[in-house]
N, CA and C atoms of all chains as a GROMACS GRO file, in nm:
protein
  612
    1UNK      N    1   3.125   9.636  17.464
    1UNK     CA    2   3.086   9.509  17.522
    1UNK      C    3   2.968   9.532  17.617
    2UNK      N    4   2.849   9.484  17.569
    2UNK     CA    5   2.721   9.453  17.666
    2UNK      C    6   2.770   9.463  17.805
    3UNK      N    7   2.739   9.485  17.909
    3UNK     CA    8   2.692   9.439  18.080
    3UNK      C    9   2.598   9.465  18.141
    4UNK      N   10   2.605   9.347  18.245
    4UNK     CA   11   2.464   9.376  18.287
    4UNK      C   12   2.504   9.481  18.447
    5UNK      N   13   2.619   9.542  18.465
    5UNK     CA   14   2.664   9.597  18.607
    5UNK      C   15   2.587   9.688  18.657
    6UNK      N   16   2.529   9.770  18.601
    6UNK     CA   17   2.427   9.828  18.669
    6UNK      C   18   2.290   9.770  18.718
    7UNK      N   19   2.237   9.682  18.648
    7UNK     CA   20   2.135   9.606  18.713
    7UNK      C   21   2.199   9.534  18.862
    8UNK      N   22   2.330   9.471  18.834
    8UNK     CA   23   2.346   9.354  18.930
    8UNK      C   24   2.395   9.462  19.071
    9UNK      N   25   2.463   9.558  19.056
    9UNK     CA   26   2.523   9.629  19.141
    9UNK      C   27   2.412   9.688  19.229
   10UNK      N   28   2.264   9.733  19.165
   10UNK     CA   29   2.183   9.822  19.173
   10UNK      C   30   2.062   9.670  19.293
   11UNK      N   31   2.128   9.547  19.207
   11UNK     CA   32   2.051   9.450  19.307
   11UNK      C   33   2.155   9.423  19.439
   12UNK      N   34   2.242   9.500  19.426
   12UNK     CA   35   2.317   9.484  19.578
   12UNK      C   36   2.350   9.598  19.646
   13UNK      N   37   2.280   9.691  19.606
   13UNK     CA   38   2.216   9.802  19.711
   13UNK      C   39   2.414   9.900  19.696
   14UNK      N   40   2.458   9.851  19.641
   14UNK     CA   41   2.602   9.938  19.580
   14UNK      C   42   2.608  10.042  19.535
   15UNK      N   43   2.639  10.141  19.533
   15UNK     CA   44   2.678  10.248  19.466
   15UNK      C   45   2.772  10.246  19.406
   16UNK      N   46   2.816  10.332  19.281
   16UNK     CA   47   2.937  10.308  19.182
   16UNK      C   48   3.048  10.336  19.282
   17UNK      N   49   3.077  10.432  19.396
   17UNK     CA   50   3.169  10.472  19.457
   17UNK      C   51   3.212  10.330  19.528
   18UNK      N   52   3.109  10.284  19.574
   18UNK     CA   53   3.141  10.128  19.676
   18UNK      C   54   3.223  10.030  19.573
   19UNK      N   55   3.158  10.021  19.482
   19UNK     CA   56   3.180   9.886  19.401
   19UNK      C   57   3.357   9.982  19.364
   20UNK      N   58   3.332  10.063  19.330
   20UNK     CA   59   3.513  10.126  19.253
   20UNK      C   60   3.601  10.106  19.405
   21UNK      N   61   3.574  10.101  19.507
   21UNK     CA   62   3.649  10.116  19.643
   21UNK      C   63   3.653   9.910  19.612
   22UNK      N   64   3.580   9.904  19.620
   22UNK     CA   65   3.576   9.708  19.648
   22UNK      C   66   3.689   9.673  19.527
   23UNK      N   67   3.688   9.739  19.404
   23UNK     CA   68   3.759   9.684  19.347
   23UNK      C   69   3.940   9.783  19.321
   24UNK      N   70   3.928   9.873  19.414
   24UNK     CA   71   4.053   9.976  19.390
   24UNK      C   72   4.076  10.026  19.258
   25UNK      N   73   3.964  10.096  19.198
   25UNK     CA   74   3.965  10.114  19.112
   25UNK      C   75   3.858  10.296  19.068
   26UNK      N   76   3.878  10.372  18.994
   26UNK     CA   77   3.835  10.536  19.026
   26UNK      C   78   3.664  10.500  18.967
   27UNK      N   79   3.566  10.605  19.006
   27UNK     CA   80   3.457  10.570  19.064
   27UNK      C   81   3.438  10.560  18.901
   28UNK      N   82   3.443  10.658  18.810
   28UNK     CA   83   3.475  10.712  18.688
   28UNK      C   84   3.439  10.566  18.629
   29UNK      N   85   3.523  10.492  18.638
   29UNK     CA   86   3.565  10.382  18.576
   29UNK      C   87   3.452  10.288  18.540
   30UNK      N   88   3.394  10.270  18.671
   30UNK     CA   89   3.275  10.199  18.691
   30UNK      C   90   3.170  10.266  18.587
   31UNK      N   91   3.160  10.400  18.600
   31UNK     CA   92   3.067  10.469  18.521
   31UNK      C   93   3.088  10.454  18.422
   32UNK      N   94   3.211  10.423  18.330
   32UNK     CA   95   3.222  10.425  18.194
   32UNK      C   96   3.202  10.281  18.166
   33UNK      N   97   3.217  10.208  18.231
   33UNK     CA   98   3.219  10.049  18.227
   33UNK      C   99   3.067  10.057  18.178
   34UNK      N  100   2.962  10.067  18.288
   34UNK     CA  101   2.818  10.074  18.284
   34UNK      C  102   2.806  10.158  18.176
   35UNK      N  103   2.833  10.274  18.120
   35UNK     CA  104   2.771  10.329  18.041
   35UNK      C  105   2.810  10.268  17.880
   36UNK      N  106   2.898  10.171  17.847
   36UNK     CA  107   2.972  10.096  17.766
   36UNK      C  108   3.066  10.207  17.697
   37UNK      N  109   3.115  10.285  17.721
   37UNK     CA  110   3.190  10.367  17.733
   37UNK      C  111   3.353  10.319  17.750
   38UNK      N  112   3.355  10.230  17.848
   38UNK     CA  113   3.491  10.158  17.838
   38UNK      C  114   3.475   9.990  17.839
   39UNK      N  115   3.541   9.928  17.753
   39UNK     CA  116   3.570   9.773  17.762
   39UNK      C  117   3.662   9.763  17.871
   40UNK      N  118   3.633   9.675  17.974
   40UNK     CA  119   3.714   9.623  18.090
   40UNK      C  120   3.836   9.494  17.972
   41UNK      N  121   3.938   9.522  18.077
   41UNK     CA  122   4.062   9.430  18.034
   41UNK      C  123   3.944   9.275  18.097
   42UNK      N  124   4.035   9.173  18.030
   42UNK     CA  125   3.984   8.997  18.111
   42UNK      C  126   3.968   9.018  18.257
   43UNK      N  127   4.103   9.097  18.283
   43UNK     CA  128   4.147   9.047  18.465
   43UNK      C  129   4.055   9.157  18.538
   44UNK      N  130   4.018   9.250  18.537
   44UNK     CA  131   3.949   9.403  18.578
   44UNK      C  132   3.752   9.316  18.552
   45UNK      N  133   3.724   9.284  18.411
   45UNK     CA  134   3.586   9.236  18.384
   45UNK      C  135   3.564   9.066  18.508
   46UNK      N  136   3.671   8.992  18.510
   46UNK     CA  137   3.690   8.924  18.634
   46UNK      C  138   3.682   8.954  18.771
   47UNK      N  139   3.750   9.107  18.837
   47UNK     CA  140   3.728   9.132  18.906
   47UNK      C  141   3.589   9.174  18.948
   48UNK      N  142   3.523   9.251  18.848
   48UNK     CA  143   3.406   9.294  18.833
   48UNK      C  144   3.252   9.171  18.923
   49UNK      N  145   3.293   9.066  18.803
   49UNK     CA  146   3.203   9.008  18.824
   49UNK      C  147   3.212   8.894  18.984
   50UNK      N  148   3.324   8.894  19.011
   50UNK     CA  149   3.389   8.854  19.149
   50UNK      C  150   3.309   8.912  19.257
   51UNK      N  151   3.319   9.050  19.219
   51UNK     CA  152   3.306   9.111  19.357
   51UNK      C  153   3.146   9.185  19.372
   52UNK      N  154   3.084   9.127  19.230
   52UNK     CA  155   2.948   9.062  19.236
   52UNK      C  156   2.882   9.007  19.287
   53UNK      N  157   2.980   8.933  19.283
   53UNK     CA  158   2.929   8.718  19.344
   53UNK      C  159   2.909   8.669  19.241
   54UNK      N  160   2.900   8.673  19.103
   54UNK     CA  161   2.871   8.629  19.012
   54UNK      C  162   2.967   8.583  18.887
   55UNK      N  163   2.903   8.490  18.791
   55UNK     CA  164   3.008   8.473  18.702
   55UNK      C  165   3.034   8.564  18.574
   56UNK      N  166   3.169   8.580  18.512
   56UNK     CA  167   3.164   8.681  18.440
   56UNK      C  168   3.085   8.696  18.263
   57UNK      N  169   3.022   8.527  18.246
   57UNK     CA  170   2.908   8.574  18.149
   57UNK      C  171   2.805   8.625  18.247
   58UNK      N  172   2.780   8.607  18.321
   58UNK     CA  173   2.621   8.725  18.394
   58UNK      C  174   2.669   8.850  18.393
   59UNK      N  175   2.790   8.890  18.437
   59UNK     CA  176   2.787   9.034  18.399
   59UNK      C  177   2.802   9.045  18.289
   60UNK      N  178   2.913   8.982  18.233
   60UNK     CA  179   2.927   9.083  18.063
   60UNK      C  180   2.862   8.928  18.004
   61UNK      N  181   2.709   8.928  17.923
   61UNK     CA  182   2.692   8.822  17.854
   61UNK      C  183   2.718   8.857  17.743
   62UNK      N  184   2.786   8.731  17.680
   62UNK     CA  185   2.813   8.708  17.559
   62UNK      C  186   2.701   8.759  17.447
   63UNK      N  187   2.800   8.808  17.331
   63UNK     CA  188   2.720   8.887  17.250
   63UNK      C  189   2.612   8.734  17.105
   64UNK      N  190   2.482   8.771  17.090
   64UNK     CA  191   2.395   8.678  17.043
   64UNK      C  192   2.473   8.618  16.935
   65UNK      N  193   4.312   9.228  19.400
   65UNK     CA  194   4.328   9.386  19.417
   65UNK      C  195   4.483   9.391  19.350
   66UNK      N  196   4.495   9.567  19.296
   66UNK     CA  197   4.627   9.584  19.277
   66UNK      C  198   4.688   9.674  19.361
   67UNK      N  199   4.823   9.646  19.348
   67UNK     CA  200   4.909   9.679  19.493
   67UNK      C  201   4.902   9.821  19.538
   68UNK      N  202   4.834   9.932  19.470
   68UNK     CA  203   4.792  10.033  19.508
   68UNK      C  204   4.646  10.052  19.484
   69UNK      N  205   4.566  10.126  19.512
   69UNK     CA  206   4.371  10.140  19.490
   69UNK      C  207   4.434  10.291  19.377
   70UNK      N  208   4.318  10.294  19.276
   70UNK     CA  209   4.384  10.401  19.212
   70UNK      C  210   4.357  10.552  19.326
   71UNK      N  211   4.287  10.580  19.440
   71UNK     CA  212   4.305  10.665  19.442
   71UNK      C  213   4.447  10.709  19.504
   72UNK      N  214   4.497  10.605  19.581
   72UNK     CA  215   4.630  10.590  19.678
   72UNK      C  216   4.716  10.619  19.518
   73UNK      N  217   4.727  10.593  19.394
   73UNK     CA  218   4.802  10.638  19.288
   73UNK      C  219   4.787  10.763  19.270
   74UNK      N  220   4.680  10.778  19.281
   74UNK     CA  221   4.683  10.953  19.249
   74UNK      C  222   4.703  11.008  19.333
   75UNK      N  223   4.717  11.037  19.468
   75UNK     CA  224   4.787  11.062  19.582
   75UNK      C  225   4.952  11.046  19.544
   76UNK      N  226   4.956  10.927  19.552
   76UNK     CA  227   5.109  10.952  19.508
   76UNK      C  228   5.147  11.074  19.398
   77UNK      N  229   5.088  11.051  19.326
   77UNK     CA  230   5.127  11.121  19.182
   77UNK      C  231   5.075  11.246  19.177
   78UNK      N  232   5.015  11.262  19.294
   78UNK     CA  233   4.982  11.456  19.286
   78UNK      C  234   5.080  11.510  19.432
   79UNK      N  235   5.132  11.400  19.503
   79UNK     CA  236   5.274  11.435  19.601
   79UNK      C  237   5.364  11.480  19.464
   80UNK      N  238   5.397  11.355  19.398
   80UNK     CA  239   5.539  11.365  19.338
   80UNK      C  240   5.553  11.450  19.214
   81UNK      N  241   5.432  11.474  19.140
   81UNK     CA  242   5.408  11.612  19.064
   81UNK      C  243   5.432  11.721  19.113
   82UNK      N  244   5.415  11.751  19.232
   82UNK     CA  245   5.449  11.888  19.335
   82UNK      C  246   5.576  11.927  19.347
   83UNK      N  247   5.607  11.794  19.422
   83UNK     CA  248   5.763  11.794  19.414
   83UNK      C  249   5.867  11.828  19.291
   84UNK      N  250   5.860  11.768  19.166
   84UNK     CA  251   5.913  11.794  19.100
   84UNK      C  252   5.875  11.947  19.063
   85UNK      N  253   5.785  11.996  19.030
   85UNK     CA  254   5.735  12.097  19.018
   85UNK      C  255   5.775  12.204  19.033
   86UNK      N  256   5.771  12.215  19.186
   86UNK     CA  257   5.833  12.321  19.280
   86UNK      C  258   5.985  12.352  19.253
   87UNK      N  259   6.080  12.187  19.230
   87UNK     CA  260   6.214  12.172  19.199
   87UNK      C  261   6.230  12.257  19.044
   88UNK      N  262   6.120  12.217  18.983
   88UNK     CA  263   6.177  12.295  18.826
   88UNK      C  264   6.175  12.467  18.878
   89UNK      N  265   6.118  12.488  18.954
   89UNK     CA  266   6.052  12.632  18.994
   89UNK      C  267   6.189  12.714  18.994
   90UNK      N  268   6.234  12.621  19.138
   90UNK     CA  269   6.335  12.669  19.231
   90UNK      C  270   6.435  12.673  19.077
   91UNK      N  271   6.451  12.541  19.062
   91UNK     CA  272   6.606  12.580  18.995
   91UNK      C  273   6.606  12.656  18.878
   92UNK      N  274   6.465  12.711  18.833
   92UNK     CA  275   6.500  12.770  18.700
   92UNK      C  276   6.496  12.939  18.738
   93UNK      N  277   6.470  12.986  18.868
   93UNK     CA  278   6.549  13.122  18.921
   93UNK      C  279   6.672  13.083  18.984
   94UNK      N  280   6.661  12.995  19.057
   94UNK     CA  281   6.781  12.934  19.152
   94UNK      C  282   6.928  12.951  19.032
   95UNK      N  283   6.900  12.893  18.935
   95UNK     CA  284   7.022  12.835  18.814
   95UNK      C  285   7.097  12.990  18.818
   96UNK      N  286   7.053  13.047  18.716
   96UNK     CA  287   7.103  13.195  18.665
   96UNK      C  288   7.145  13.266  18.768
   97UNK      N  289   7.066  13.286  18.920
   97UNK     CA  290   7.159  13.357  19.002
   97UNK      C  291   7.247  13.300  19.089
   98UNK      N  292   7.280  13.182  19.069
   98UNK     CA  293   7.375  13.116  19.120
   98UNK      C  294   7.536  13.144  19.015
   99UNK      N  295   7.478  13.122  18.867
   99UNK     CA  296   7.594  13.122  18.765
   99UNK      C  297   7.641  13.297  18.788
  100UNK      N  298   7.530  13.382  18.822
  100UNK     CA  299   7.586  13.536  18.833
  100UNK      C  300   7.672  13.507  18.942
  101UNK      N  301   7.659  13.465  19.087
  101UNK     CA  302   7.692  13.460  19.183
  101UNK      C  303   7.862  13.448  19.169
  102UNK      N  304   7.853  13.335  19.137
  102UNK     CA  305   7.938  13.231  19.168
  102UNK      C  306   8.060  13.273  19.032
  103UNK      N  307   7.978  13.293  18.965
  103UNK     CA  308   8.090  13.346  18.835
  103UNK      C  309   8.136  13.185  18.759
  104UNK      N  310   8.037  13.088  18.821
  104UNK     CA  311   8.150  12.945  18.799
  104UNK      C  312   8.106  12.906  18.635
  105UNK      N  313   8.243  12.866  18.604
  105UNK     CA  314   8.279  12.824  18.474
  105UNK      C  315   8.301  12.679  18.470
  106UNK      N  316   8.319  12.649  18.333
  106UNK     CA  317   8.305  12.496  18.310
  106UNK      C  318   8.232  12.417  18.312
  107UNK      N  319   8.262  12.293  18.400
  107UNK     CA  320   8.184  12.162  18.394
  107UNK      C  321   8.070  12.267  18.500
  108UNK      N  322   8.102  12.333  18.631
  108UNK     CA  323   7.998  12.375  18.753
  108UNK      C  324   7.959  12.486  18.650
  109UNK      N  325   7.970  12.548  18.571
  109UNK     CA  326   7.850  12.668  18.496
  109UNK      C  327   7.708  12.548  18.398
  110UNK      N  328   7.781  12.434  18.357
  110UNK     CA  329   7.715  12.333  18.259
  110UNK      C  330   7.595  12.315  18.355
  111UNK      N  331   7.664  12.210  18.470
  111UNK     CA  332   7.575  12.161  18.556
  111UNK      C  333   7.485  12.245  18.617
  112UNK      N  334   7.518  12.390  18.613
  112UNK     CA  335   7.401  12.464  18.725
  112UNK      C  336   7.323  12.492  18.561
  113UNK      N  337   7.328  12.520  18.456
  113UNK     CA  338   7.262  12.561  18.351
  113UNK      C  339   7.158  12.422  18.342
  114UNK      N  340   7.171  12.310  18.349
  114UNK     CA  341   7.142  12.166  18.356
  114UNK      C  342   7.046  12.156  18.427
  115UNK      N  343   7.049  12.229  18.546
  115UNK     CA  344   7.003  12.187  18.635
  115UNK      C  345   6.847  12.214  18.638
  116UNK      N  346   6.787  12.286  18.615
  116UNK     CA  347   6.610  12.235  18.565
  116UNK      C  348   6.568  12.155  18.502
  117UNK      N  349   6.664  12.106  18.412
  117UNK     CA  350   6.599  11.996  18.326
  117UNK      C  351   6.605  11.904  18.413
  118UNK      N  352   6.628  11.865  18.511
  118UNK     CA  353   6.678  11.744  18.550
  118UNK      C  354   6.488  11.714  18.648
  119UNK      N  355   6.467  11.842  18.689
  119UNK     CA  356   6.327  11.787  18.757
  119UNK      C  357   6.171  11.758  18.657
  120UNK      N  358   6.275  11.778  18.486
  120UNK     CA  359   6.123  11.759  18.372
  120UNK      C  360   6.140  11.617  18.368
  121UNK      N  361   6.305  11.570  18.372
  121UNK     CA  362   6.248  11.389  18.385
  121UNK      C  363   6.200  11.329  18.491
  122UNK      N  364   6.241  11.427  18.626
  122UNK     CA  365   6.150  11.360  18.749
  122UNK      C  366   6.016  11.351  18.684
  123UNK      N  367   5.944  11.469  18.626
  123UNK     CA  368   5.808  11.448  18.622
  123UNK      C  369   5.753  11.339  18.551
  124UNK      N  370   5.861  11.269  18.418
  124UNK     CA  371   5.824  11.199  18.325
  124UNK      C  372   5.820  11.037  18.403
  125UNK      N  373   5.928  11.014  18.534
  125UNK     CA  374   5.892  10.966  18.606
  125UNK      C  375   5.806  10.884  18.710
  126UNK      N  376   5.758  10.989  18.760
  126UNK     CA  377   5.653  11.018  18.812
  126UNK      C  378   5.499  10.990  18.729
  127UNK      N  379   5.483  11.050  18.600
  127UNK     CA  380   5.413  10.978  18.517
  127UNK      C  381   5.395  10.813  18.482
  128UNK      N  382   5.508  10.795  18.486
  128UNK     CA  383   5.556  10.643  18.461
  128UNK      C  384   5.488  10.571  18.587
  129UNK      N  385   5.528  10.634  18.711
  129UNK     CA  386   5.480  10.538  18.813
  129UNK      C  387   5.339  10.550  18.773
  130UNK      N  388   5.306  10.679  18.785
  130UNK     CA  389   5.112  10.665  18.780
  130UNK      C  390   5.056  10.598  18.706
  131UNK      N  391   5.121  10.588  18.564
  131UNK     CA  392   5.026  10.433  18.488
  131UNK      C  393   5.050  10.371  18.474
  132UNK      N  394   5.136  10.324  18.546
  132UNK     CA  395   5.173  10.180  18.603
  132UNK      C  396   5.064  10.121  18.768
  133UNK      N  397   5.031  10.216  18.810
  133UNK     CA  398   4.926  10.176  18.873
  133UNK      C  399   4.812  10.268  18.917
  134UNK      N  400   4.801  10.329  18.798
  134UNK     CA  401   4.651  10.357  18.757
  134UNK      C  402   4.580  10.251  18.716
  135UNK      N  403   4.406  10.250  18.739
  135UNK     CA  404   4.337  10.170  18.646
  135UNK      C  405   4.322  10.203  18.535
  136UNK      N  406   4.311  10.075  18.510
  136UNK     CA  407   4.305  10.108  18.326
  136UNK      C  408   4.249  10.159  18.243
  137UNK      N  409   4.088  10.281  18.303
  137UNK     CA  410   4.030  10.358  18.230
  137UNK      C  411   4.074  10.470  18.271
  138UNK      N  412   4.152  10.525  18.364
  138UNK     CA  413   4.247  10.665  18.346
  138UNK      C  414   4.337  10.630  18.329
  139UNK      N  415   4.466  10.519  18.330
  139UNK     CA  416   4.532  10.531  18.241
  139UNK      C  417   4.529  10.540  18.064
  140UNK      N  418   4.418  10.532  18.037
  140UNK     CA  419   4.354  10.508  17.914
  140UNK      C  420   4.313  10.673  17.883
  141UNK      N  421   4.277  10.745  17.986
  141UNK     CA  422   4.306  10.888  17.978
  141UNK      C  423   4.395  11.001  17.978
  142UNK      N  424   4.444  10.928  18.075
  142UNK     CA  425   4.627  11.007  18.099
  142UNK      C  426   4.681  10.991  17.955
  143UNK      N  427   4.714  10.862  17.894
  143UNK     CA  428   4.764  10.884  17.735
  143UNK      C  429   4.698  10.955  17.683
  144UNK      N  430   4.533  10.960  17.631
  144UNK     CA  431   4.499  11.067  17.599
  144UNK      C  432   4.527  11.204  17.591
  145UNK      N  433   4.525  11.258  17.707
  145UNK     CA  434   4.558  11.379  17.731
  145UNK      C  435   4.720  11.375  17.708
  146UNK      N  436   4.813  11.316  17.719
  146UNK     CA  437   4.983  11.340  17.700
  146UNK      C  438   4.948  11.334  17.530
  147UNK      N  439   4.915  11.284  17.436
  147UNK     CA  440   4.875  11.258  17.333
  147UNK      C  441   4.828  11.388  17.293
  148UNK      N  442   4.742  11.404  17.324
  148UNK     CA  443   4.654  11.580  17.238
  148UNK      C  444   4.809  11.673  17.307
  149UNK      N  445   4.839  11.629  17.411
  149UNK     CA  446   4.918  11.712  17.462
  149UNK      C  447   5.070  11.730  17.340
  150UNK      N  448   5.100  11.663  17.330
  150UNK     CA  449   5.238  11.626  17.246
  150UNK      C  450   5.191  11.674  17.124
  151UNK      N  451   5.083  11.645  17.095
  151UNK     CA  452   5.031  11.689  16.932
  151UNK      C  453   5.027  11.826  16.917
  152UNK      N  454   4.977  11.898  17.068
  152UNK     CA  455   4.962  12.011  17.042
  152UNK      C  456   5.108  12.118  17.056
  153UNK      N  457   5.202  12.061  17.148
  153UNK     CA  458   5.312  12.116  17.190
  153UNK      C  459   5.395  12.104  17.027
  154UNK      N  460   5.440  11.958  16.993
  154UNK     CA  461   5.516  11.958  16.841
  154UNK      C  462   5.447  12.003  16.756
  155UNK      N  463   5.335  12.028  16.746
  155UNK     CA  464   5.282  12.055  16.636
  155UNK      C  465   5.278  12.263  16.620
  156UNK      N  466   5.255  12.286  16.756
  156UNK     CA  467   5.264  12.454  16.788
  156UNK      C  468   5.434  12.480  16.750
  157UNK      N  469   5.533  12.373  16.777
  157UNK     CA  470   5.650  12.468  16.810
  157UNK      C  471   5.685  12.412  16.631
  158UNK      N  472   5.670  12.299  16.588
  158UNK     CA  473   5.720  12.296  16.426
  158UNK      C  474   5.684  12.417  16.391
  159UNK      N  475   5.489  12.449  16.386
  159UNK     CA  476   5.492  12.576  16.292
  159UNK      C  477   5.546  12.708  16.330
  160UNK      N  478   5.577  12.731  16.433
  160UNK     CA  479   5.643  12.813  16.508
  160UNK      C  480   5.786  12.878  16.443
  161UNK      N  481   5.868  12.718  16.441
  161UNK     CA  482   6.024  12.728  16.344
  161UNK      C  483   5.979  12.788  16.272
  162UNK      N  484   5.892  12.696  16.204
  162UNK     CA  485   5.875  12.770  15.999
  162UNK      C  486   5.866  12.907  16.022
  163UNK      N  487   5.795  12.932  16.092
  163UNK     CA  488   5.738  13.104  16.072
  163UNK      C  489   5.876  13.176  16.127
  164UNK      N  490   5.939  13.122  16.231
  164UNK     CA  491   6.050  13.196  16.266
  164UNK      C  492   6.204  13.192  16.176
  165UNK      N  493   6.184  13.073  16.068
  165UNK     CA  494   6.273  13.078  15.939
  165UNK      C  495   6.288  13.165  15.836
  166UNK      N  496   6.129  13.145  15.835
  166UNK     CA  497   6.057  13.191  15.709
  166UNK      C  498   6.000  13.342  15.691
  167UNK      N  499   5.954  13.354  15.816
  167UNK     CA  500   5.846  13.453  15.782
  167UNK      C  501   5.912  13.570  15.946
  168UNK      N  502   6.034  13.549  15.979
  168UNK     CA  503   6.085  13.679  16.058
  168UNK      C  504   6.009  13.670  16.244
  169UNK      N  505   5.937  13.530  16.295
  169UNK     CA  506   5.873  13.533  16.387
  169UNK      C  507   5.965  13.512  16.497
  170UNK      N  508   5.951  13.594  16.623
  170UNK     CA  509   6.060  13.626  16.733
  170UNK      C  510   6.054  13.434  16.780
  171UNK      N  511   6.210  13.391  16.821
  171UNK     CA  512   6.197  13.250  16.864
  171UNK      C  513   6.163  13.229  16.990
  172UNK      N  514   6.068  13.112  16.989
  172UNK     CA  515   6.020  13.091  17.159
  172UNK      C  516   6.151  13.036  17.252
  173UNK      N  517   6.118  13.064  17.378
  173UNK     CA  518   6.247  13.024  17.440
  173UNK      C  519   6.221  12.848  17.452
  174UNK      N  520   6.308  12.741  17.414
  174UNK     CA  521   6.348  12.651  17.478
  174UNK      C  522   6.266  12.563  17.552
  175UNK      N  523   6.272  12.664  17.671
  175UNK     CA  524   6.226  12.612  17.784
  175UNK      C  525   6.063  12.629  17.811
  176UNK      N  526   6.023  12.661  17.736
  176UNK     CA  527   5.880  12.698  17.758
  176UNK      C  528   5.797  12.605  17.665
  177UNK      N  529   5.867  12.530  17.642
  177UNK     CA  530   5.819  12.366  17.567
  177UNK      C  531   5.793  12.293  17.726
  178UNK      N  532   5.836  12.232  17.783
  178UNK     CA  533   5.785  12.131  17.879
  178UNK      C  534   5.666  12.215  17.966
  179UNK      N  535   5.685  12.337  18.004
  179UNK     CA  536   5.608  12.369  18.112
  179UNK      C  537   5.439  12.383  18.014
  180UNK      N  538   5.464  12.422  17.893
  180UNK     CA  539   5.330  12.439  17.743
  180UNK      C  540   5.309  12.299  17.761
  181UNK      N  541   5.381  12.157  17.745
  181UNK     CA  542   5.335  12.030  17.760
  181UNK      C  543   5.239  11.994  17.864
  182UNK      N  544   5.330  12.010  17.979
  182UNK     CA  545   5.215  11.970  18.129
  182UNK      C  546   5.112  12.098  18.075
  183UNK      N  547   5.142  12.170  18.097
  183UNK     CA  548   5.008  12.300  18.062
  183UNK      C  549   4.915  12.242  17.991
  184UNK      N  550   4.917  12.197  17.859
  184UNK     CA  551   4.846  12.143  17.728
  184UNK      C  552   4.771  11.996  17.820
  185UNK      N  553   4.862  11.947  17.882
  185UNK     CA  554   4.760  11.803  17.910
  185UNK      C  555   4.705  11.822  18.012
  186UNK      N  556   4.735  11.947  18.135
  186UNK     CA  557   4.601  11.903  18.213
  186UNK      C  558   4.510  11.973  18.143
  187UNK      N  559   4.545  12.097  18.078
  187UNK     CA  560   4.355  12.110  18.012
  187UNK      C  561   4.345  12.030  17.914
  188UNK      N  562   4.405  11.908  17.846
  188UNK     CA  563   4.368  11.788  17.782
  188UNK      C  564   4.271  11.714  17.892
  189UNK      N  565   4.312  11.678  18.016
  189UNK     CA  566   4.297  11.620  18.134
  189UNK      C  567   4.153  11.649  18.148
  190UNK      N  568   4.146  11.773  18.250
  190UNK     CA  569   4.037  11.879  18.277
  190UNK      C  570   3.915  11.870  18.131
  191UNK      N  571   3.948  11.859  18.021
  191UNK     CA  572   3.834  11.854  17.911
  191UNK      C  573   3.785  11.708  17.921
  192UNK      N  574   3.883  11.644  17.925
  192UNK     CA  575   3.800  11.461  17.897
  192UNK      C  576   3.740  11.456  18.019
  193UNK      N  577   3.752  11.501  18.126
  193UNK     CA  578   3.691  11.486  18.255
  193UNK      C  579   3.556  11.543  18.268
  194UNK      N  580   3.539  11.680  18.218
  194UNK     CA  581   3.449  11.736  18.182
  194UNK      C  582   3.323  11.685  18.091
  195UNK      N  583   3.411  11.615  17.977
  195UNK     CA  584   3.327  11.561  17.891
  195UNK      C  585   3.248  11.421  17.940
  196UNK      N  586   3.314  11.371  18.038
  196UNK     CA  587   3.295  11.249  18.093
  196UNK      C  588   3.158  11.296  18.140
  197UNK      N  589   3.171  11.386  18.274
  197UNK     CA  590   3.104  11.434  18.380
  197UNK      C  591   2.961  11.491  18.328
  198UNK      N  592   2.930  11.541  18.179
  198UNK     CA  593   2.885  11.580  18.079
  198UNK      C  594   2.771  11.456  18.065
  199UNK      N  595   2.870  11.322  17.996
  199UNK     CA  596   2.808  11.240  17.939
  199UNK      C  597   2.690  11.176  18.047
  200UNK      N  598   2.779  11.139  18.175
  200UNK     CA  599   2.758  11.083  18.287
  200UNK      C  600   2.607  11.152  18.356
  201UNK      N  601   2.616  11.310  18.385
  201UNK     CA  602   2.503  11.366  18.328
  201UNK      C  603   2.367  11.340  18.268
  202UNK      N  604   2.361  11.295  18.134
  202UNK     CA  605   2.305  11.299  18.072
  202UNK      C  606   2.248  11.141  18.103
  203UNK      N  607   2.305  11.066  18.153
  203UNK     CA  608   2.316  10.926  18.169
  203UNK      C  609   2.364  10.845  18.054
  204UNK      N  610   2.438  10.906  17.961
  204UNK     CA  611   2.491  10.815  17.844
  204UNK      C  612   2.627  10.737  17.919
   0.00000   0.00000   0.00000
């Protein structure tokens, strides 16, 4: 699944360690997320884009 | 948020891995020189013979809690690794029988199945981590 988390994270001055602490979640995670490496569950890709500020098509947009 | 942060899980779960741990330690010298000791028969020779196994289900336990609140991309690893792990443990001790049916091979003890399991999955563990750390690396 596409995301855009490294751009948006990278526009809020975050580091993967911050954003994995904001969401209680291992830093790892984040990295595999961004690297598309792992598909986030609904409720985890929700949290994601939450603790963004954003909605969760801006992070994960829908595929064309 | 969930009711633990995963690292507060893995904290837990590298306390209660210890614990059990140490318990299989103790009781699997503890057992035998107690049954010499004691000379005890019956139900108390059963129960002290028993008595290591009892800290391999603590550990299975203890597992249980951790991915139950692990996140969901190391719990997505932890099976992994119990997985190669199990594959590699049943799959070593089946051909193992055969050869010890078949072909005259001395039998492994028993007990050296669970401690080969945890053994087998943290370097299951330790490799996907590696490989991660690898990819991550590379920036893939």
């Amino acid at each position: 699944m596409k995301n855009r988390l490294k751009v948006l994270r990278a526009e809020r001055n975050l580091s993967q360690a911050q954003l994995a602490e904001l969401l209680g979640v291992a830093r790892q995670t984040i990295n595999a997320m961004e690297a598309d490496r792992h598909d986030p569950s609904l409720s985890l890709a929700y949290r994601v884009a939450q603790a963004l500020g954003v909605g969760i098509e801006e992070a994960f947009p829908p595929p064309d | 948020m969930p009711a633990l942060t995963n690292a507060q899980a893995s904290r837990r779960y590298a306390v209660e891995f210890t614990i059990v741990v140490v318990a299989y330690c103790v009781f699997v010298f503890a057992a035998p020189a107690l049954i010499e000791a004691t000379h005890a028969t019956g139900n108390a020779r059963a129960a002290l013979a028993l008595a290591p196994a009892v800290p391999v289900a603590g550990i299975f336990i203890a597992m249980d809690r951790y991915l139950a609140a692990a996140d969901e991309f190391v719990r997505k690893r932890l099976v992994t690794a119990m997985l190669v792990a199990a594959a590699f443990v049943f799959s070593a001790a089946t051909a193992w029988d055969f050869l010890r049916v078949y072909a005259g091979a001395e039998p492994i003890p028993p007990f050296s199945i669970a401690p080969g399991f945890f053994a087998a999955m943290g370097l299951a563990q330790g490799l996907l981590r590696a490989a991660d750390a690898i990819r991550e690396a590379r920036g893939a």
